[in-house]
Short mmCIF file of the C-alpha atoms (twelve columns), coordinates in Angstrom:
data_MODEL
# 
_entry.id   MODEL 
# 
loop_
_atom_site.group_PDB 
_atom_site.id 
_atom_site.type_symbol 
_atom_site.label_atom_id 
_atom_site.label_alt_id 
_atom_site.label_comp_id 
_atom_site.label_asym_id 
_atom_site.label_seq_id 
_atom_site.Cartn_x 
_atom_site.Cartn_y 
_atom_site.Cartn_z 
_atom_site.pdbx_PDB_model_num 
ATOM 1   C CA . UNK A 1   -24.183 12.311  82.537  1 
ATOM 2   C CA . UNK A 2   -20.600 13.138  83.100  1 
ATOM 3   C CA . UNK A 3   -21.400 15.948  85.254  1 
ATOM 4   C CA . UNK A 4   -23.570 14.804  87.039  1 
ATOM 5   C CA . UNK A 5   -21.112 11.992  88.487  1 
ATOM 6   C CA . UNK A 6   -18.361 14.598  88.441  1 
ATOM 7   C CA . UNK A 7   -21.168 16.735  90.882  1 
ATOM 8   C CA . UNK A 8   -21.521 13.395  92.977  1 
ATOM 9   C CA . UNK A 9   -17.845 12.610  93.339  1 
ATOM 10  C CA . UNK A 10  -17.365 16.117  94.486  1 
ATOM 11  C CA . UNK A 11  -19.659 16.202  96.995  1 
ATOM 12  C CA . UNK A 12  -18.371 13.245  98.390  1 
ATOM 13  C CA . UNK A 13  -15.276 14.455  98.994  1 
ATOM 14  C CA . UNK A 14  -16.459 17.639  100.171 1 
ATOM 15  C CA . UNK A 15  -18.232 15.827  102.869 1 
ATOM 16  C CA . UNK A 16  -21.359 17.707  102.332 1 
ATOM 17  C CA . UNK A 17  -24.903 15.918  101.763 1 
ATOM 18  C CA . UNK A 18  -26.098 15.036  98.168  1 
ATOM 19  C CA . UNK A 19  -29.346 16.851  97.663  1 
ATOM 20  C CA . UNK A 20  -32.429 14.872  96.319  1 
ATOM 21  C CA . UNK A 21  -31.646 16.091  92.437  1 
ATOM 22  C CA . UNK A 22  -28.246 14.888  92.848  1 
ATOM 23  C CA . UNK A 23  -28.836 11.816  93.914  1 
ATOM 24  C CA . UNK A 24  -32.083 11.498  91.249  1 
ATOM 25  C CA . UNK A 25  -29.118 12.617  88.501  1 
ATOM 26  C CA . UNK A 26  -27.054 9.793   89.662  1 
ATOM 27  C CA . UNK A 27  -26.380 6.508   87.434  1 
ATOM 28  C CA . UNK A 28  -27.646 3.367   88.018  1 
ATOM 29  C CA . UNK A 29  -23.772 1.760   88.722  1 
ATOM 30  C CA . UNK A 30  -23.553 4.280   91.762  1 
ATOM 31  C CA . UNK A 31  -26.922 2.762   93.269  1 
ATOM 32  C CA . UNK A 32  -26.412 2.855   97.515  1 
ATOM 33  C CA . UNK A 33  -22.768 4.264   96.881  1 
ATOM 34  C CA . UNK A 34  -21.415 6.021   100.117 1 
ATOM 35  C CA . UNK A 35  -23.108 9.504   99.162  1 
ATOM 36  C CA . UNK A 36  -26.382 8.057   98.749  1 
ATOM 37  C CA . UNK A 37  -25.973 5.795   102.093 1 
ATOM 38  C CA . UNK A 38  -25.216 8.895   104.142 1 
ATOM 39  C CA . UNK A 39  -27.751 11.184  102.591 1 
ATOM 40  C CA . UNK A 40  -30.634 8.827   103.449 1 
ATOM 41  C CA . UNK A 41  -29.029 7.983   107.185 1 
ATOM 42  C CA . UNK A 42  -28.894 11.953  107.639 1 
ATOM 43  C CA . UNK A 43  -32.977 11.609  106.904 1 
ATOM 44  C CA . UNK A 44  -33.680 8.916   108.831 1 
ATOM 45  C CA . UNK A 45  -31.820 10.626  112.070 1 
ATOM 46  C CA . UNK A 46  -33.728 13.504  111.663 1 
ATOM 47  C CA . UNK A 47  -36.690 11.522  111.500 1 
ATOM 48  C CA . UNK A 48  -36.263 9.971   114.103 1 
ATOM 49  C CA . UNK A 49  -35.281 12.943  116.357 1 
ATOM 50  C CA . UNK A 50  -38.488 14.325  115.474 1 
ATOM 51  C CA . UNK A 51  -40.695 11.209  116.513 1 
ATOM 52  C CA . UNK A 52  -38.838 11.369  119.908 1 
ATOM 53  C CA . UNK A 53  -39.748 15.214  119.737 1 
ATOM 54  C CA . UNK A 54  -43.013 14.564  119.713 1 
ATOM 55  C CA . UNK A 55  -43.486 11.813  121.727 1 
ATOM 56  C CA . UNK A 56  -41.728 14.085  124.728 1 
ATOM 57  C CA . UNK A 57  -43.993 17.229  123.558 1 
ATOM 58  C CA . UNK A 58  -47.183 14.598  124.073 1 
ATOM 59  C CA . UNK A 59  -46.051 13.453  126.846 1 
ATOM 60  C CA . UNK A 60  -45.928 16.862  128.645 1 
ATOM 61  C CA . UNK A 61  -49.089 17.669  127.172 1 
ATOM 62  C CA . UNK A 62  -51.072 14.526  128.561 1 
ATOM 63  C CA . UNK A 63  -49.616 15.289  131.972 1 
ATOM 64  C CA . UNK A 64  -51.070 18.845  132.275 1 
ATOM 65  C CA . UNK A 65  -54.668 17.939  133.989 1 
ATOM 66  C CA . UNK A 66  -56.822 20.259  133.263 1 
ATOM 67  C CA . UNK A 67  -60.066 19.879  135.213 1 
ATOM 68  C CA . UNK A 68  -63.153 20.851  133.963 1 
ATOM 69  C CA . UNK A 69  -66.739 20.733  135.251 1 
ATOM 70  C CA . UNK A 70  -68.844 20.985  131.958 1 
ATOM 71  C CA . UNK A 71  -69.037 17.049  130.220 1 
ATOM 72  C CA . UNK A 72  -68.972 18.493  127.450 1 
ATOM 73  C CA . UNK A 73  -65.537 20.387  127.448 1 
ATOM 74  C CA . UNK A 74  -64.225 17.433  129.073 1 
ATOM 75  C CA . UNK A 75  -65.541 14.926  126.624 1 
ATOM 76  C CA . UNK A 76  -63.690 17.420  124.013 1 
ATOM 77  C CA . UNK A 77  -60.744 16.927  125.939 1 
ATOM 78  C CA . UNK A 78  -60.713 13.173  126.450 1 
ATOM 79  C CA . UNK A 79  -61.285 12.701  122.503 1 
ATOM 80  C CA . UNK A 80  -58.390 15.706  121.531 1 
ATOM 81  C CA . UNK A 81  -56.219 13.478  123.727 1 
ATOM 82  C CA . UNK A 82  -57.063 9.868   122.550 1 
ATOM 83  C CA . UNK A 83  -56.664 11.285  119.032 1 
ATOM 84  C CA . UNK A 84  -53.134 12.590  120.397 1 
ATOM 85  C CA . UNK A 85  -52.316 9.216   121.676 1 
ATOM 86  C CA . UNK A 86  -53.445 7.064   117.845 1 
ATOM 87  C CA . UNK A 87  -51.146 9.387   116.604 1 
ATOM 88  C CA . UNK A 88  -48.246 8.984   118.669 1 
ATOM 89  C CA . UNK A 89  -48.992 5.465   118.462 1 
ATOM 90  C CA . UNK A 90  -48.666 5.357   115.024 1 
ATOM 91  C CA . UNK A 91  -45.698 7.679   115.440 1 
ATOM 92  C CA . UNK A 92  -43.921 5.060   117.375 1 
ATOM 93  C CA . UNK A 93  -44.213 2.497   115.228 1 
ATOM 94  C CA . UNK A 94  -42.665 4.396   112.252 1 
ATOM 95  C CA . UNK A 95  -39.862 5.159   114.716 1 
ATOM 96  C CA . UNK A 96  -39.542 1.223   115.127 1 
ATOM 97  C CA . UNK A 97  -39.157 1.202   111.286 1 
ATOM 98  C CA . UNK A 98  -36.825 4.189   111.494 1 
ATOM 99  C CA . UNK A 99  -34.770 2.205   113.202 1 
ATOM 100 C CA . UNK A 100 -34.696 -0.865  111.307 1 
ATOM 101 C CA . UNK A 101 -33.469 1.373   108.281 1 
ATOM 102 C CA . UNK A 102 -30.846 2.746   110.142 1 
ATOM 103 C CA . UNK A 103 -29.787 -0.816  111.300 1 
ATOM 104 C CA . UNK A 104 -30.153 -1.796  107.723 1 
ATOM 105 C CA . UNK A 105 -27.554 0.746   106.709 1 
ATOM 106 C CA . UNK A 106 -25.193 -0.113  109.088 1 
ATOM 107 C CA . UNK A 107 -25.188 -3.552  107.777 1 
ATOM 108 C CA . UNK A 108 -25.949 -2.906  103.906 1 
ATOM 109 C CA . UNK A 109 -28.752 -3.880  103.203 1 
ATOM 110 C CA . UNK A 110 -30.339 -0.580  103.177 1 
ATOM 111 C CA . UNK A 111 -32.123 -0.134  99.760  1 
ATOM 112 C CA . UNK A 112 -32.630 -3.838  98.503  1 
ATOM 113 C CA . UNK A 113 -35.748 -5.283  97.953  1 
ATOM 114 C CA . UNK A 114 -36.383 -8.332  101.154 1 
ATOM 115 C CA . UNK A 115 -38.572 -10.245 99.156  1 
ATOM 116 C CA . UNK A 116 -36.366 -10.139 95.253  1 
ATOM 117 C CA . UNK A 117 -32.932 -8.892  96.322  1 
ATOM 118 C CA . UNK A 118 -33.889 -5.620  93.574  1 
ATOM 119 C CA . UNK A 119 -32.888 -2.591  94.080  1 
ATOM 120 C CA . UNK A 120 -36.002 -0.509  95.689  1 
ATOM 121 C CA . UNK A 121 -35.281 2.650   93.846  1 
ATOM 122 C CA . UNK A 122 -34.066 5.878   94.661  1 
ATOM 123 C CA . UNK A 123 -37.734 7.580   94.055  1 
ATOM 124 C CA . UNK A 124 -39.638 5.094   96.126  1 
ATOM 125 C CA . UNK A 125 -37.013 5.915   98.890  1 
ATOM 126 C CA . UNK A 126 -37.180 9.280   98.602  1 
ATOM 127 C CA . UNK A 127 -40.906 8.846   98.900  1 
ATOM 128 C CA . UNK A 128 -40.674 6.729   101.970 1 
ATOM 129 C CA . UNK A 129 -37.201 6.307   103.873 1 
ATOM 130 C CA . UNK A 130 -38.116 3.169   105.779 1 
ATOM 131 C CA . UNK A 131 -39.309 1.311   102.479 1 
ATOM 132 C CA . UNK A 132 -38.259 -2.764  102.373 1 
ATOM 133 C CA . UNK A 133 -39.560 -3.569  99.125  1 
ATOM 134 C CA . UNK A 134 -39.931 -2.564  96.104  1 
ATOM 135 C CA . UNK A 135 -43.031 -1.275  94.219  1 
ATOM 136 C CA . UNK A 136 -43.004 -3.889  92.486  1 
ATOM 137 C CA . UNK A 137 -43.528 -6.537  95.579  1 
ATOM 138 C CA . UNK A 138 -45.184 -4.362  97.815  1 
ATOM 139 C CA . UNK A 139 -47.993 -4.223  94.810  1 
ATOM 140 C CA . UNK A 140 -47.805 -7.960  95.213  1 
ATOM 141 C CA . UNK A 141 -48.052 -8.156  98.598  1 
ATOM 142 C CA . UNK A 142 -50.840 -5.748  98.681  1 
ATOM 143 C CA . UNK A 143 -52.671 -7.668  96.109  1 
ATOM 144 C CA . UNK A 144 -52.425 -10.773 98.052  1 
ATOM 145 C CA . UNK A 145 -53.642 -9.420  101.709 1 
ATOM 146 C CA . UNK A 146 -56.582 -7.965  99.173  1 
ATOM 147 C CA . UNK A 147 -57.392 -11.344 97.856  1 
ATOM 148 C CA . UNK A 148 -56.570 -13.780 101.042 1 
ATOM 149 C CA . UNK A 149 -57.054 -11.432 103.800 1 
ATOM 150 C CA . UNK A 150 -54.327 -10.537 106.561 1 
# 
């Protein structure tokens, strides 16, 4: 263990980026330390420039018209295109979320749970940057919209 937060403590300093195993190899006590905080930021900004990547690449693509006289070529490209747009609309509402997380690690409260104050866990944020609670409420929370509906 002593290495590892020897590793950490290093890195730190050196200003470089913690890489996923270091941060896994970390102890509990160091939990959202400074490393960690600007590790995750790093992913979510690069996240996020990719969303608004795509979103611009879509939006070029939609605007090329492309006329064609067949129905069926064009009903091809009517459902290629509304399949572009569910995606990018799903896109844009993880960049909303992106977003949230990066406010939330401005303010520190970037990797507690909303619902129990918990820690979410390194893993689960690994997993999925934008997470706001952890697996053990967003089990709950699933169970519930099961049972009682939305």
């Amino acid at each position: 263990m002593a290495t590892n937060s020897k590793t950490s403590k290093s890195t730190v300093k050196d200003g470089a980026l913690l890489t996923e195993e270091q941060i896994l190899a970390m102890d509990e006590k160091d939990y959202m330390n400074a490393a960690q905080l600007a590790f995750f930021k790093a992913r979510l900004r690069q996240l996020e420039k990719d969303l608004l990547k795509n979103a611009d690449e879509t939006t070029e693509h939609l605007r090329e018209t492309v006329l064609v006289p067949d129905p069926a070529d064009r009903a091809t490209i009517e459902e290629e295109h509304a399949l572009e747009l569910r995606t990018r609309d799903r896109e844009r509402k993880l960049l909303k979320k992106v977003q949230q997380s990066l406010q939330s690690i401005e303010s520190g409260d970037y990797g507690w749970c909303e619902e129990t104050g918990e820690p979410i866990g390194i893993p689960r944020l690994l997993a999925r940057p934008t997470a706001t609670l952890s697996l053990e409420a967003q089990q709950r929370r699933e169970l519930k919209q099961k049972l009682y509906g939305d």
